[in-house]
C-alpha positions in Angstrom: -42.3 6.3 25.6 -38.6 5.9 25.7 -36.9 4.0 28.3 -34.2 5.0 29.8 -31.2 3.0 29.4 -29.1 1.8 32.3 -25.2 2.2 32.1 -22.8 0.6 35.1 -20.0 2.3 33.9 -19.0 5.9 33.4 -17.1 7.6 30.3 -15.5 9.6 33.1 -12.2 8.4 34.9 -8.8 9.5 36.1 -7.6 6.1 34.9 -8.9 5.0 31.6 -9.3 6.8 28.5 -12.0 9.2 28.0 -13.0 10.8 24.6 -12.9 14.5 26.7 -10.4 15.8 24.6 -11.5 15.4 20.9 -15.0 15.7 22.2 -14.2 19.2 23.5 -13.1 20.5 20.0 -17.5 20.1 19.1 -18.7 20.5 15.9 -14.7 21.3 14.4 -14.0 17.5 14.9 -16.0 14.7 12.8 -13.6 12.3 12.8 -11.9 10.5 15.9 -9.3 8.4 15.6 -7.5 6.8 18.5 -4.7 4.0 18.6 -3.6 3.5 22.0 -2.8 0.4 24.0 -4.7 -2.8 24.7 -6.9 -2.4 27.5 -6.7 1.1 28.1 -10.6 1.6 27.9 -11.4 2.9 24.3 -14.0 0.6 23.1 -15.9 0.7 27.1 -15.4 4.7 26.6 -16.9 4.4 23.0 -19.7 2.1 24.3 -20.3 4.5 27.3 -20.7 7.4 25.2 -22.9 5.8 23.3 -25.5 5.0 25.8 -25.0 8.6 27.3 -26.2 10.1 24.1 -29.2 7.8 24.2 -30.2 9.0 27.0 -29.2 12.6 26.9 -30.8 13.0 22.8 -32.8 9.5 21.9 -29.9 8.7 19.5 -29.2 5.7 18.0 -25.1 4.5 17.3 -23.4 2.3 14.4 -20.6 -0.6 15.8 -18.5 -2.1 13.3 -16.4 -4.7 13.3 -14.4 -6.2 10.1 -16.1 -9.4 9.6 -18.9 -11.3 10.7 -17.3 -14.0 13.3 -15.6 -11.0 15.1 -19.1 -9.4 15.5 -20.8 -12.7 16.8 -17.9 -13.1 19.3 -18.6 -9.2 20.0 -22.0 -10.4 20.9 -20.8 -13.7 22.5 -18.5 -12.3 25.1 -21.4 -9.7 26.0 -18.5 -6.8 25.5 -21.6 -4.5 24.9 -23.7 -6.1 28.7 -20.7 -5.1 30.5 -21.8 -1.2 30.0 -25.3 -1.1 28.6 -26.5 -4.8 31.3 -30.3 -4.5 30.2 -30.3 -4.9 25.9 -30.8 -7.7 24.0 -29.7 -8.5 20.1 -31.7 -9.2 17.8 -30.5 -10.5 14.2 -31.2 -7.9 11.5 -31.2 -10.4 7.9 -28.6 -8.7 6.4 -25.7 -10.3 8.5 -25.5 -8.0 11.6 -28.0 -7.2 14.8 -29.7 -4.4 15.9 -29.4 -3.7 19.5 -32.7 -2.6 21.9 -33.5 -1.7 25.5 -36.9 -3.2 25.9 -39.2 -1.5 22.6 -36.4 1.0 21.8 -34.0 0.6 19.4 -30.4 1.5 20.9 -27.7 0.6 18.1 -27.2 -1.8 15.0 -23.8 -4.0 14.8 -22.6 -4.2 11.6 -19.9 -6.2 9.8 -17.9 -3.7 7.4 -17.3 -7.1 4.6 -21.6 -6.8 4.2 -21.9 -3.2 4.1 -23.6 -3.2 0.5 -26.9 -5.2 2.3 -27.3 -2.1 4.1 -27.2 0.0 1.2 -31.2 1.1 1.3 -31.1 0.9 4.9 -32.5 4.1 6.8 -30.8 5.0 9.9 -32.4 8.3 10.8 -31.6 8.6 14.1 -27.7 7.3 14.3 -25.2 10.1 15.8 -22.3 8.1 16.7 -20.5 5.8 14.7 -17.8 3.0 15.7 -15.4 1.3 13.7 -13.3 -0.8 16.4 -10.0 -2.4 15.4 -9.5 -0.7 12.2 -6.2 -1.1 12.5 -4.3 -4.9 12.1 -1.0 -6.7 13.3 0.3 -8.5 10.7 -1.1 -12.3 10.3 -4.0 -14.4 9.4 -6.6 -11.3 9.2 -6.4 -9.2 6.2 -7.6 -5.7 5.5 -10.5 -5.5 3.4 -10.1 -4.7 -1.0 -10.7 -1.1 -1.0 -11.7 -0.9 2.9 -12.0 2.6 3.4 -14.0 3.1 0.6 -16.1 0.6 1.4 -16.6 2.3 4.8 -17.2 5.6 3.3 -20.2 4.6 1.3 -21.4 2.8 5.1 -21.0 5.8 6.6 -22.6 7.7 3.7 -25.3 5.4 4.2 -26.0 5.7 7.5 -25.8 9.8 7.5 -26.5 11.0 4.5 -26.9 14.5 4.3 -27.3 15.3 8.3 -24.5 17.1 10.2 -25.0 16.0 13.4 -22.9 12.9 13.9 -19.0 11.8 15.0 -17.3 8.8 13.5 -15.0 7.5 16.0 -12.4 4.5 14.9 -10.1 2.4 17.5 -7.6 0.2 17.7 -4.1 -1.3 19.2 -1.3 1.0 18.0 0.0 -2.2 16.0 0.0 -0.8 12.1 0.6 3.3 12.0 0.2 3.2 8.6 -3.5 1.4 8.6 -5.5 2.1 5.4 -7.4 5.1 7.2 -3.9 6.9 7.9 -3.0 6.5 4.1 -6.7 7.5 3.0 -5.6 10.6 4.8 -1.7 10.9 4.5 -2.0 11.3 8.3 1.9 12.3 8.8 3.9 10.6 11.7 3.2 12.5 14.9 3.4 11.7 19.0 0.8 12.6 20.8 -2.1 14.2 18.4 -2.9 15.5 14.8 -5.5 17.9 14.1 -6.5 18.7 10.9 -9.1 21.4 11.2 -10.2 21.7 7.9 -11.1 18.4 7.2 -12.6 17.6 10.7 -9.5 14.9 12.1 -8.5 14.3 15.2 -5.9 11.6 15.4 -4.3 10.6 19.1 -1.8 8.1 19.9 -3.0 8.5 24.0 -0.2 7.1 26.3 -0.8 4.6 29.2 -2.8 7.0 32.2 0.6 6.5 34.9 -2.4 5.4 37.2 -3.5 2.6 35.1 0.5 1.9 34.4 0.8 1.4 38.4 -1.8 -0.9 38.3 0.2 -3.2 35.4 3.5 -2.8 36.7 2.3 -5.3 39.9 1.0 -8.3 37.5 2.6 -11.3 36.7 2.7 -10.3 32.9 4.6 -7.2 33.9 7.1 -8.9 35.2 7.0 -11.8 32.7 7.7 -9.3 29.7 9.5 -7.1 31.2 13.1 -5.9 29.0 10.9 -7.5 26.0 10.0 -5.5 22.8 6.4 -6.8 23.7 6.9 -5.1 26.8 7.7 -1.6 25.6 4.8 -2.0 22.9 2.6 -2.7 24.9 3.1 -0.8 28.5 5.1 2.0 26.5 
């Protein structure tokens, strides 16, 4: 029998950000994109949602990260303990983990750069997928050759010919032209882009004013403030 899995925190909040919007939009919306500022809760709500769905349909998610050593510090810093307290990881052979709650299987982390060791990999029961910063600042780490084909045949993998799954991707609002954008020709835009037809929902979501009042009494607020790191990253 399935356990249930315990969660101790909630997608839900007047102060972080919460996939309600895209969500709402239901089977028109396959795609989720959001690049929004550090810390504003996107990878917690991603990780939230996906132990909701657990509970709520026995489903299984996908979280990906670029590269192997920013999974294992992933798994390191327990990101995924502080919402889901009770799993454990266990190494899968093929450079990633799966992720379980006593007998159950809850997720599988995968590193996008060994996607092809997963290629004859069943994943029946996945409905979410993650793909967290997708998008980089320019430095040391590189974009993958071909990266978002190489995540289209993972996702293809994972799905194949089922319906009844969202692909959510997430990072700092550091590169608006990341390869997914381009994949896509995503246009400039403010707030959201929809594209209907294709299932896309893009969002740039600004800083909750509750969170902001929060920020504006810390030392780094201060520190940065009439910076251009300042505007990026409280603006």
């Amino acid at each position: 029998m399935k356990q249930r899995l315990r969660l101790i925190k909630t997608l839900n909040t007047d102060i972080y950000y919460n996939f309600s919007k895209p969500l709402s939009y239901g089977d028109i919306v396959s795609w989720i994109d959001v690049k929004g500022g550090r810390g504003i809760g996107k990878t917690t709500g991603a990780l939230v949602l996906a132990g909701n769905w657990f509970n709520k349909y026995n489903s299984e998610f996908v979280y990906i990260r670029r590269y192997k050593p920013e999974l294992k510090k992933f798994v390191n810093k327990d990101t995924l303990r502080d919402v889901m307290p009770d799993v454990a990881y266990l190494g899968d052979g093929s450079g990633g983990y799966t992720v379980v709650n006593k007998d159950d299987v809850v997720g599988h982390l995968i590193p996008l750069s060994t996607a092809i060791n997963y290629k004859s990999v069943q994943f029946p029961k996945v409905k979410l997928i993650i793909y967290d910063e997708s998008s980089l600042p320019k430095g040391n780490t590189h974009y993958l050759t071909d990266e978002v084909t190489t995540l289209m045949e993972l996702i293809s993998t994972i799905v194949r010919t089922r319906t009844d799954y969202k692909i959510i991707t997430l990072s700092n609002n550091v590169d608006l032209f990341a390869p997914i954008n381009r994949f896509y020709n995503i246009p400039l835009f403010e707030d959201y882009y929809l594209d209907k037809s294709r299932g896309l929902f893009f969002e740039h979501p600004k800083n909750n004013p509750k969170l902001l009042a929060l920020e504006e009494k810390t030392p780094l607020y201060r520190l940065t403030k009439g910076t251009s790191y300042h505007e990026y990253h409280y603006n």
